[in-house]
PDB file of N, CA, C and O in Angstrom:
ATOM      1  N   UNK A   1     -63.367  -7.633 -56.877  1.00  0.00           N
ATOM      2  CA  UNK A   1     -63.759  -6.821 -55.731  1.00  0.00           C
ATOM      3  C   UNK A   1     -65.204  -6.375 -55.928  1.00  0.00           C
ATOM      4  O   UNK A   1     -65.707  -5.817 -56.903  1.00  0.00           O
ATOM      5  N   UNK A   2     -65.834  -6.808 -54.603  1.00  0.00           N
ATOM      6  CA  UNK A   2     -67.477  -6.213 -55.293  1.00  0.00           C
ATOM      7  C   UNK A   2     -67.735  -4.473 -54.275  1.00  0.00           C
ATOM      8  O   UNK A   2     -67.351  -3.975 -53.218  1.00  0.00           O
ATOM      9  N   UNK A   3     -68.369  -4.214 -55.118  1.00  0.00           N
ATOM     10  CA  UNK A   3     -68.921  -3.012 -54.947  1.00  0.00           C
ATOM     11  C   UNK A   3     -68.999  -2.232 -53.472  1.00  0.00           C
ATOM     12  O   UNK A   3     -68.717  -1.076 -53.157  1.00  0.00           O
ATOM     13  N   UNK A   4     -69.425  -3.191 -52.825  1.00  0.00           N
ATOM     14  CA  UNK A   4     -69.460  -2.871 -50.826  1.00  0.00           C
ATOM     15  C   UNK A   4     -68.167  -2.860 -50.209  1.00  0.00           C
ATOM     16  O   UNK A   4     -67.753  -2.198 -49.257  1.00  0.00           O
ATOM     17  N   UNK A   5     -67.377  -4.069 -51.225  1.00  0.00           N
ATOM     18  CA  UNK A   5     -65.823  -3.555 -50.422  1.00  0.00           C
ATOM     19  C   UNK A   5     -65.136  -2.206 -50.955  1.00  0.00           C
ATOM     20  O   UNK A   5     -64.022  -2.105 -50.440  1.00  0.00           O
ATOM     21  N   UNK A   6     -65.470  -0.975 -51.943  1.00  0.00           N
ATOM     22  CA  UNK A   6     -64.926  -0.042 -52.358  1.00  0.00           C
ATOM     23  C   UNK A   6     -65.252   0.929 -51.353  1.00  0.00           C
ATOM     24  O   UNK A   6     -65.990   0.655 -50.406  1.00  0.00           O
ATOM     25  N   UNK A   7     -64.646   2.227 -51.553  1.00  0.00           N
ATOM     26  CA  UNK A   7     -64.606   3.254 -50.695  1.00  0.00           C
ATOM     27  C   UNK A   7     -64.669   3.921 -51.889  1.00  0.00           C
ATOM     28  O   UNK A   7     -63.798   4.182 -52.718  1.00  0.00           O
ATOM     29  N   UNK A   8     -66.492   4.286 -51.817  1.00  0.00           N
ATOM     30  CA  UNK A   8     -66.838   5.451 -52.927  1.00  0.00           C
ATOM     31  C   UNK A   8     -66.416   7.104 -52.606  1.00  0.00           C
ATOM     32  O   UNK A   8     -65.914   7.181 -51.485  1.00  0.00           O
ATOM     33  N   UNK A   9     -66.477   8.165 -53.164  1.00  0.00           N
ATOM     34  CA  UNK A   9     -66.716   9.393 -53.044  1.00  0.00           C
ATOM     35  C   UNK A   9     -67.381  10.475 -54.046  1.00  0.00           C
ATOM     36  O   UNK A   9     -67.083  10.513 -55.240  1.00  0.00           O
ATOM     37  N   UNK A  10     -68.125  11.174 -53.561  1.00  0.00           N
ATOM     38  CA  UNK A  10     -68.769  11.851 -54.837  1.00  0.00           C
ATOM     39  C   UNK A  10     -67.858  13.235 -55.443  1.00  0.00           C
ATOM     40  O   UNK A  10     -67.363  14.249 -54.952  1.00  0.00           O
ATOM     41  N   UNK A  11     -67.949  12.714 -56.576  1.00  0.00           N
ATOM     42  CA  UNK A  11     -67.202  14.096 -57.316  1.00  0.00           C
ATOM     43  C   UNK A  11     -67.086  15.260 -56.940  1.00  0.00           C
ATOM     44  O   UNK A  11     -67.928  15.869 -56.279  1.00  0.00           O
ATOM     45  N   UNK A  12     -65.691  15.823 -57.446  1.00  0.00           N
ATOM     46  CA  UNK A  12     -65.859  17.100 -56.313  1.00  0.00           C
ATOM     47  C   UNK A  12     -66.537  17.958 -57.606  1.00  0.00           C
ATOM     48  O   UNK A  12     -66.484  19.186 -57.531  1.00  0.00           O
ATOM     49  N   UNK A  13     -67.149  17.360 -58.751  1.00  0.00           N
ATOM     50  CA  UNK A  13     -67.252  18.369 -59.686  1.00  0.00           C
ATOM     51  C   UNK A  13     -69.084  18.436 -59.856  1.00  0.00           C
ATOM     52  O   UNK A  13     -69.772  19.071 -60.655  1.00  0.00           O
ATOM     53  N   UNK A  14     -69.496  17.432 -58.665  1.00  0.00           N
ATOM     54  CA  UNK A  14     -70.959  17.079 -58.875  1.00  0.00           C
ATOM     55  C   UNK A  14     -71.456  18.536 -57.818  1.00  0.00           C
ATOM     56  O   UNK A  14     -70.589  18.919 -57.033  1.00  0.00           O
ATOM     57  N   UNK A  15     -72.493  19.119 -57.822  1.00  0.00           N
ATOM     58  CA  UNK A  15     -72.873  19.821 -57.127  1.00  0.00           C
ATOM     59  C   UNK A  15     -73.849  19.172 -56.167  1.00  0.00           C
ATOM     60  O   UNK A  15     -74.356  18.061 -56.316  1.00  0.00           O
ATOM     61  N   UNK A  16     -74.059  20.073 -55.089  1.00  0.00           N
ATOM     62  CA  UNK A  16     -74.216  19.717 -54.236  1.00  0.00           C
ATOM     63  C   UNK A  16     -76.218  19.634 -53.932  1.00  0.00           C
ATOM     64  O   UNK A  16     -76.751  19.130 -52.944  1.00  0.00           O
ATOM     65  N   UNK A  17     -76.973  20.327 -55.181  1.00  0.00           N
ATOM     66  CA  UNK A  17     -77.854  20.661 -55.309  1.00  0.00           C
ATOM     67  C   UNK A  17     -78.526  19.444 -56.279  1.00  0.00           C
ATOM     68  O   UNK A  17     -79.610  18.863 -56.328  1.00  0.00           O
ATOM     69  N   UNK A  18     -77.938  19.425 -56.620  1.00  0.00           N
ATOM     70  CA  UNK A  18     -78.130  18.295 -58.108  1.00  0.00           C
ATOM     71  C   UNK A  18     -78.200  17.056 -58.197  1.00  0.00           C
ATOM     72  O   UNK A  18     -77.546  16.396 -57.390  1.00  0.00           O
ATOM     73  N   UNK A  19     -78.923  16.453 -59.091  1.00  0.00           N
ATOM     74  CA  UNK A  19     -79.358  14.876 -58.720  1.00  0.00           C
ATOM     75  C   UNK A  19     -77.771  14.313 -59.684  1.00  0.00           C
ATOM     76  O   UNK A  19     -77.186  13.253 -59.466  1.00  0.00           O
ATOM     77  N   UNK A  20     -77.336  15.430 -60.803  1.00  0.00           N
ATOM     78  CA  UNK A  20     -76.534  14.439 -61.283  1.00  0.00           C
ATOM     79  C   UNK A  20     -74.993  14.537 -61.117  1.00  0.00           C
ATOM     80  O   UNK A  20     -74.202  15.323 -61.638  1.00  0.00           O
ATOM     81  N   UNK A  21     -74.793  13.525 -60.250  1.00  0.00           N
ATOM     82  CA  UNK A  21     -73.374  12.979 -59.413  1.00  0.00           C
ATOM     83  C   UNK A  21     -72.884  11.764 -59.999  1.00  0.00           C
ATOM     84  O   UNK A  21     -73.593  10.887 -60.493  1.00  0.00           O
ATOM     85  N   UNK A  22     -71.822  11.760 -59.930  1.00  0.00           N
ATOM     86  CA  UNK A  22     -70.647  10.689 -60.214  1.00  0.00           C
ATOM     87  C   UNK A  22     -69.836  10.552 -58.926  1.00  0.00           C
ATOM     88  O   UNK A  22     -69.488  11.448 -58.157  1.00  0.00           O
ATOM     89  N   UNK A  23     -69.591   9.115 -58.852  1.00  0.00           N
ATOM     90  CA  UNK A  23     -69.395   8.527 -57.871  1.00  0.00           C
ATOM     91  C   UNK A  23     -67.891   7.993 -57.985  1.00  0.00           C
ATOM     92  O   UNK A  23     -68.075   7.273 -58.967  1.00  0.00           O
ATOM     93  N   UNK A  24     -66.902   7.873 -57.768  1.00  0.00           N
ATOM     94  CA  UNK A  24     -65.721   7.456 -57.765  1.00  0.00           C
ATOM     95  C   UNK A  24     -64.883   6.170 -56.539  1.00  0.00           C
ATOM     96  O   UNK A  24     -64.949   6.277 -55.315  1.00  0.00           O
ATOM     97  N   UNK A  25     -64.420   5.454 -57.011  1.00  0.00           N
ATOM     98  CA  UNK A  25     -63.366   4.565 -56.042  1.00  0.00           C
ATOM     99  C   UNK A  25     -62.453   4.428 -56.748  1.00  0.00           C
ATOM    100  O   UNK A  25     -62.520   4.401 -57.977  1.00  0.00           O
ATOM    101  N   UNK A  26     -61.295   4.301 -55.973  1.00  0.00           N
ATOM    102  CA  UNK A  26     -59.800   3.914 -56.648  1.00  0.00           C
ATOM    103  C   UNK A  26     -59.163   2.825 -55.885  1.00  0.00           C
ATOM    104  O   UNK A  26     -58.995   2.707 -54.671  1.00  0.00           O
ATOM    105  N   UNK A  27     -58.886   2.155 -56.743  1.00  0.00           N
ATOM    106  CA  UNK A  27     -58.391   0.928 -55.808  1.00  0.00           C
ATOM    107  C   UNK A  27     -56.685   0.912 -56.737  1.00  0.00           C
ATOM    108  O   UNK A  27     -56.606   1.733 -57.650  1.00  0.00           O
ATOM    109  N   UNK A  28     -55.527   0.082 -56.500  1.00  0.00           N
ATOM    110  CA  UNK A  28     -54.231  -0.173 -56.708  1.00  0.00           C
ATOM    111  C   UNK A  28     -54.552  -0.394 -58.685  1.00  0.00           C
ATOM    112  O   UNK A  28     -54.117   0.329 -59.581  1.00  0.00           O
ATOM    113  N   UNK A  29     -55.188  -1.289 -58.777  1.00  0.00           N
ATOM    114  CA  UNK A  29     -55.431  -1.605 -60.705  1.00  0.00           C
ATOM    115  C   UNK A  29     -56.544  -0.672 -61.100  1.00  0.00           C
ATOM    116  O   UNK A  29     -56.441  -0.471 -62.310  1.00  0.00           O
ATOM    117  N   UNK A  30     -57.616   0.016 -60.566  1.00  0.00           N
ATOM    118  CA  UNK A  30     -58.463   0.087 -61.559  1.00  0.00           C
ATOM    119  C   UNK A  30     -59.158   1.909 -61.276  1.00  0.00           C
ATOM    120  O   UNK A  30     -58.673   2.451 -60.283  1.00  0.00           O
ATOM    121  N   UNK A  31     -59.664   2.326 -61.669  1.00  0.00           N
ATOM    122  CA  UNK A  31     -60.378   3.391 -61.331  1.00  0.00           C
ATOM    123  C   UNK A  31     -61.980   2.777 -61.593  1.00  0.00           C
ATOM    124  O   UNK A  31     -62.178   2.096 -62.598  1.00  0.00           O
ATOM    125  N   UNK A  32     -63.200   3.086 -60.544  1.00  0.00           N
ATOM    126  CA  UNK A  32     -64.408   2.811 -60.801  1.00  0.00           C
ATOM    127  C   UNK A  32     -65.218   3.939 -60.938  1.00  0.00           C
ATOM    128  O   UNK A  32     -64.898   5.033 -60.475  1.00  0.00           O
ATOM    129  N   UNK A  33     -66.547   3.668 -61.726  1.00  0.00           N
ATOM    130  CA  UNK A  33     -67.164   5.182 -61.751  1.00  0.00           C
ATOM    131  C   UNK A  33     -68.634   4.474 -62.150  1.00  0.00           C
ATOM    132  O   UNK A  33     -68.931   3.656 -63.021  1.00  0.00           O
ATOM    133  N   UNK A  34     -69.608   5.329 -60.864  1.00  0.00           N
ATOM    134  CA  UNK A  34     -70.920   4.990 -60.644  1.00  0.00           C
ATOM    135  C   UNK A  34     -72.226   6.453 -61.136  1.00  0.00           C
ATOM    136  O   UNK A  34     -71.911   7.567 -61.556  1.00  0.00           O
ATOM    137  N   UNK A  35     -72.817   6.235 -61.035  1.00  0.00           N
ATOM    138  CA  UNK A  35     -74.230   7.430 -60.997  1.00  0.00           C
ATOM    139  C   UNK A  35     -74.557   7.070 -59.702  1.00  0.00           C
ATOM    140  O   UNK A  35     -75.015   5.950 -59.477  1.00  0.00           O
ATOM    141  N   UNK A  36     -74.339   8.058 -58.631  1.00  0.00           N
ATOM    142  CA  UNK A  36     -75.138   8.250 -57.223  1.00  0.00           C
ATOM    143  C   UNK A  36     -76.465   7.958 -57.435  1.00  0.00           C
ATOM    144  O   UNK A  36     -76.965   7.140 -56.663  1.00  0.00           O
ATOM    145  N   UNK A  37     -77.254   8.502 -58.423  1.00  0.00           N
ATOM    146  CA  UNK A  37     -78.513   8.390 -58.342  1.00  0.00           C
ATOM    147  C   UNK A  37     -79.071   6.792 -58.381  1.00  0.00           C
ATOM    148  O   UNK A  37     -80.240   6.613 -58.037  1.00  0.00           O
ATOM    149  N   UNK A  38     -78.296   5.683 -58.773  1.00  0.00           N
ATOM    150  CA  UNK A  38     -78.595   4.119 -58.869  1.00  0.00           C
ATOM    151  C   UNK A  38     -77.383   3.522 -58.703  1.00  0.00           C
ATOM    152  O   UNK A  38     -76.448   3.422 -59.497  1.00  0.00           O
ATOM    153  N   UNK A  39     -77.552   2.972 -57.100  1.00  0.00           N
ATOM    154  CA  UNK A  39     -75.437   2.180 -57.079  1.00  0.00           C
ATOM    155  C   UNK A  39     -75.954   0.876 -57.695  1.00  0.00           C
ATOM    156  O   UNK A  39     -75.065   0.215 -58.231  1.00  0.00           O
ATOM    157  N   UNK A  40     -76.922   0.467 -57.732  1.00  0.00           N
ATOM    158  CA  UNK A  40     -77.248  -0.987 -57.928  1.00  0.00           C
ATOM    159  C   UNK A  40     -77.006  -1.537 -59.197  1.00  0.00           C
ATOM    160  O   UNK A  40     -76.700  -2.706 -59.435  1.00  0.00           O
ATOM    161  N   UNK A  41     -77.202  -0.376 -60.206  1.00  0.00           N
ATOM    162  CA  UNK A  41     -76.661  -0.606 -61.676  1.00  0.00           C
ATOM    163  C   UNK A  41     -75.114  -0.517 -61.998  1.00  0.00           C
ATOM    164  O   UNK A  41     -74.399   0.267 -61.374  1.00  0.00           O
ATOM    165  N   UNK A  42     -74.639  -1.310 -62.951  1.00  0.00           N
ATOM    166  CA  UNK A  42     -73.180  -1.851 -62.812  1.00  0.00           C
ATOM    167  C   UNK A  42     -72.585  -0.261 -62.572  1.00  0.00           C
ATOM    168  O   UNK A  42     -73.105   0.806 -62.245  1.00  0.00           O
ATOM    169  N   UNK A  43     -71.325  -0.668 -62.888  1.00  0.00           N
ATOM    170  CA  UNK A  43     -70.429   0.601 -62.556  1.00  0.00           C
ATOM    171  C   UNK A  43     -69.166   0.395 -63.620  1.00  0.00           C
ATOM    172  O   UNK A  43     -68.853  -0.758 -63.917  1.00  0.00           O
ATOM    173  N   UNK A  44     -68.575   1.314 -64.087  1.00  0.00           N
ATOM    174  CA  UNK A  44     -67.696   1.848 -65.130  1.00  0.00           C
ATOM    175  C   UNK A  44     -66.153   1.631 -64.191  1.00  0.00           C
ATOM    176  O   UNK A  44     -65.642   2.236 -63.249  1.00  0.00           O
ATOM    177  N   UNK A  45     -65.792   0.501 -64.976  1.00  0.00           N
ATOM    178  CA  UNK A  45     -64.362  -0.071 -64.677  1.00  0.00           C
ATOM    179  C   UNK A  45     -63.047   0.427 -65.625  1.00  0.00           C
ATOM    180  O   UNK A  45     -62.937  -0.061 -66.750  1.00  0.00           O
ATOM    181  N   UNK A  46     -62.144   1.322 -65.182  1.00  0.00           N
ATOM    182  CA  UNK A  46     -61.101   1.780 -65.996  1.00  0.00           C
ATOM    183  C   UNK A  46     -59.667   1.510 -65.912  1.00  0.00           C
ATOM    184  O   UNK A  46     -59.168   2.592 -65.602  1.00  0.00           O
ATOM    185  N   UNK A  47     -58.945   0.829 -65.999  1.00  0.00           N
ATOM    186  CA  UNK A  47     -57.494   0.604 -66.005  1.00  0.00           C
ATOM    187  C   UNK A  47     -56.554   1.866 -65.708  1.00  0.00           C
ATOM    188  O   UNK A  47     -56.704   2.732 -66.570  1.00  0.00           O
ATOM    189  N   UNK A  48     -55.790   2.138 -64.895  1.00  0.00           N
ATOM    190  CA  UNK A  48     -55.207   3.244 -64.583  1.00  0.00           C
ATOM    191  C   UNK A  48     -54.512   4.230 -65.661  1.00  0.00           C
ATOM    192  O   UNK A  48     -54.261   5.435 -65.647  1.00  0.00           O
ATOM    193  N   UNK A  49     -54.324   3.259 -66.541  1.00  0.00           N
ATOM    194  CA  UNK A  49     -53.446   3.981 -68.423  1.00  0.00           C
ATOM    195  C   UNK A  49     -55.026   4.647 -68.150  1.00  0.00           C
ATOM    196  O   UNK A  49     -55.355   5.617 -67.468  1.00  0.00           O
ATOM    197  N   UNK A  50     -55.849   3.702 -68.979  1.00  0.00           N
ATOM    198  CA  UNK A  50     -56.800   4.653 -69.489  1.00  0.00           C
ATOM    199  C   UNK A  50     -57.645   5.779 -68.982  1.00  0.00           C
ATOM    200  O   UNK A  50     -58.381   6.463 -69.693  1.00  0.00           O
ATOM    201  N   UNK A  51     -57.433   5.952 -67.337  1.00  0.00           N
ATOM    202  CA  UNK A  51     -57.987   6.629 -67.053  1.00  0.00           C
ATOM    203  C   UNK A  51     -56.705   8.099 -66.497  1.00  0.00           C
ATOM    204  O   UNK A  51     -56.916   9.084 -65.791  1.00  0.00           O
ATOM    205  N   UNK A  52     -55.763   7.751 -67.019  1.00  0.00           N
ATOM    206  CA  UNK A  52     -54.510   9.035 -66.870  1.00  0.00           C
ATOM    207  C   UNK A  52     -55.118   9.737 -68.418  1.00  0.00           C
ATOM    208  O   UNK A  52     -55.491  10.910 -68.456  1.00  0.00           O
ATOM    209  N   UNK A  53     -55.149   8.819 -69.662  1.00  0.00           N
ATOM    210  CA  UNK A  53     -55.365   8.904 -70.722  1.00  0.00           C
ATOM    211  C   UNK A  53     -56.753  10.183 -71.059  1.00  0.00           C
ATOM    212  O   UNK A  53     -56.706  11.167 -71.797  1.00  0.00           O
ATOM    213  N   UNK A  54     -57.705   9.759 -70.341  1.00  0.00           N
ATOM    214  CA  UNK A  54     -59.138  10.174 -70.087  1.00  0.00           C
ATOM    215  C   UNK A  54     -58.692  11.834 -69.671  1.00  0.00           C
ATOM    216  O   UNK A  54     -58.680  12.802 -70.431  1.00  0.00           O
ATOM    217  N   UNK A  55     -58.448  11.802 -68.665  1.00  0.00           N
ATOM    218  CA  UNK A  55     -58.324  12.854 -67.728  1.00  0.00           C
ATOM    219  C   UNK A  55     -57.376  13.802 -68.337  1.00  0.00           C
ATOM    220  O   UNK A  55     -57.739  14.972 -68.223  1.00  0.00           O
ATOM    221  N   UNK A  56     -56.256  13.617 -68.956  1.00  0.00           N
ATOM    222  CA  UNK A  56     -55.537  14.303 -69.881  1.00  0.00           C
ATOM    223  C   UNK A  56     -56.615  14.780 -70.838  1.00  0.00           C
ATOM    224  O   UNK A  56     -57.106  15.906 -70.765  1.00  0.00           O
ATOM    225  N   UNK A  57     -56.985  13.794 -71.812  1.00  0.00           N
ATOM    226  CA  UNK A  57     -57.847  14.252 -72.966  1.00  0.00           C
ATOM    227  C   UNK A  57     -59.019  15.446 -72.609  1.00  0.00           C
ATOM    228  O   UNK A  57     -59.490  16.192 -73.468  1.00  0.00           O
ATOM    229  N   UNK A  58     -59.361  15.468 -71.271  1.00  0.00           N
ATOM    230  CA  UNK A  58     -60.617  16.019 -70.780  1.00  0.00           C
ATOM    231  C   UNK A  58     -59.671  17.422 -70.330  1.00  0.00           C
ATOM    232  O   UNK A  58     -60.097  18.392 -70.956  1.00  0.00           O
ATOM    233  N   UNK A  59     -58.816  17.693 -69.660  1.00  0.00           N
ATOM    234  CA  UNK A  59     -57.991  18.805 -69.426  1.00  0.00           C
ATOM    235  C   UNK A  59     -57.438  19.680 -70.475  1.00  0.00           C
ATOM    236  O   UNK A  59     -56.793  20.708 -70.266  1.00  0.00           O
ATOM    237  N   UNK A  60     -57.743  19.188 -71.612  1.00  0.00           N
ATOM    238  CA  UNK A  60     -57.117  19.490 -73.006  1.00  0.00           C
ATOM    239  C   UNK A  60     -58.429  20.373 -73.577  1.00  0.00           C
ATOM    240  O   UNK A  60     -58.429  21.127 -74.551  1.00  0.00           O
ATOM    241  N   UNK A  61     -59.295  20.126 -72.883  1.00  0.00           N
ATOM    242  CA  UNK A  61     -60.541  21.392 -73.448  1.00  0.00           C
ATOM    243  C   UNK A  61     -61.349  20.459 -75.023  1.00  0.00           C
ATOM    244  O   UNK A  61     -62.240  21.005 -75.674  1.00  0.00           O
TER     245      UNK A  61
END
């Protein structure tokens, strides 16, 4: 799947003032994750384990 067919959204944790944003799509297999500030540079591909995995570890302080 390339990049134009995703349905990005910006973090709800990026502010709204700020250059530095993270960019998100979720598709059925994968979680994706971009820098708003450059879509053109690749983008961060995560498998749904690892990104339940992630998000746990990060909630854990």
């Amino acid at each position: 799947m390339s990049t134009t067919e995703l349905t990005w959204f910006k973090s709800s944790f990026s502010g709204s003032q700020s250059d530095d944003c993270v960019e998100v799509a979720v598709t059925e297999q994968a979680i994706h994750v971009r820098d708003s500030k450059d879509v053109t540079h690749p983008h961060l591909v995560v498998n749904l384990g690892g990104w339940t995995r992630f998000v746990q570890y990060v909630a854990r302080g």
